[in-house]
N, C-alpha and C positions, 0 to 999 in steps of 0.2 A: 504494500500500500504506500505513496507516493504523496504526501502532502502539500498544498500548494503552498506559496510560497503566506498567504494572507491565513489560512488554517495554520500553519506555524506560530503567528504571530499570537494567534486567537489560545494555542495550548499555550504559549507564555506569559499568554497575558493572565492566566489563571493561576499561574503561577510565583513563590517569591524565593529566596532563601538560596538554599546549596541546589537542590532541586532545579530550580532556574538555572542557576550558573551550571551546571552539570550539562543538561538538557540541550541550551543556547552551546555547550560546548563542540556537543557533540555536533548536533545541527552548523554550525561555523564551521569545522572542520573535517567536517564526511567522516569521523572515528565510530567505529559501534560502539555500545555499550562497555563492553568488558575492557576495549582498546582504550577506553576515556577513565575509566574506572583505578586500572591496572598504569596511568602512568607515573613515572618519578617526576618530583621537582627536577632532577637536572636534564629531564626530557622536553622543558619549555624554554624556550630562548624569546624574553620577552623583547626585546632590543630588536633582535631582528625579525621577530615576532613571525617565530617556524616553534613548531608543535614536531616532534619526532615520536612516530608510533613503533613501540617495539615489539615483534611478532606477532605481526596482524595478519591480516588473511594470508592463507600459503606463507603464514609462519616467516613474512619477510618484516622486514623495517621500510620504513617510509615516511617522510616530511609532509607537511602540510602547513600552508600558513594561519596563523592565530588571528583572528578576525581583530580589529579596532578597536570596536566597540568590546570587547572582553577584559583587556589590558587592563584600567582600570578595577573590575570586580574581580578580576584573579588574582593583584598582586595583592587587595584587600584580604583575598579566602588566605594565600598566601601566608600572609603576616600570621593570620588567625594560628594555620595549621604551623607555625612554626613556634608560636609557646606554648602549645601543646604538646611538641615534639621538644623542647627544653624542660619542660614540666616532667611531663616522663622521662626525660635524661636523670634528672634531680633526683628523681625516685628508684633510680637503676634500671630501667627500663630504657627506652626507646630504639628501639631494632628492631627493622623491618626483615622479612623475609628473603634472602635474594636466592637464585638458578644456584643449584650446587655448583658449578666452575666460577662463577662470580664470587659466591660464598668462601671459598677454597682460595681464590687467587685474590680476595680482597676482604680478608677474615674481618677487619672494620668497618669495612663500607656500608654495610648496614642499618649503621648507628651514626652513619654522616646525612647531614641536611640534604644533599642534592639525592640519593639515594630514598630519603622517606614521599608517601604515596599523595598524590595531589587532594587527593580526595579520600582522608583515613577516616577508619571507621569510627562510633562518638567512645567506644571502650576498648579496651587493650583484650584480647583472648587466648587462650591455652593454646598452642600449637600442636596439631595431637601425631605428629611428625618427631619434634625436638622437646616437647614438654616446656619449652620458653613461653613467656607470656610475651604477646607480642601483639600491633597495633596492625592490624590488614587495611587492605583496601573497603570502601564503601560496598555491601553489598550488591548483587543483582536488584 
């Protein structure tokens, strides 16, 4: 199903909050769901304002540009998602999950600011993998 470009307007307009910005992301930059959900901070280059999707369809990488109007309410979510990711540092926590060779070949990368998830989830949860408490992505 293909929504015109005025029914787009009409779903965000009902809309306010993370949801919006999520939503307005995805729609700006052609990313599915899980693509938009699943990216890192260090995956948005607001400056040159390119979005890098990692292992999107057929599992490749790809750029996209970050629409105009976003710039603004992302470096705002931005700020948000990053004393909550100092907050959980504070507390021993903040480390996100990385690909085992990431994990392996960048045993701190995890716990680094460009590595945590644009869009984390509102609590920390048991990883029932490593048993670490750790902070995921936003759900489906």
């Amino acid at each position: 199903m293909v929504l015109t470009r005025d029914e787009v307007r009409a779903v965000l307009g009902g809309m306010d909050g993370l949801p919006r910005l999520v939503v307005s992301l995805l729609y700006g930059t052609g990313m599915r769901l899980l693509e938009g959900l699943r990216l890192w901070v260090k995956d948005i280059d607001i400056v040159a304002r390119i979005v890098t999707v990692r292992e999107g369809k057929g599992d490749k990488d790809r750029r996209t540009m970050l629409p105009r109007p976003l710039i603004e309410p992302l470096q705002e979510h931005l700020e948000v998602v990053r004393r909550v990711h100092e907050k959980d540092r504070l507390a021993g926590f903040g480390e996100v999950w990385l690909p085992d060779a990431l994990a392996r070949k960048y045993p701190n990368a995890g716990r680094e600011w460009g590595w945590q998830y644009v869009f984390p989830a509102a609590n920390r949860s048991v990883d029932p993998r490593s048993g670490a408490s750790r902070r995921h992505h936003l759900d489906e």
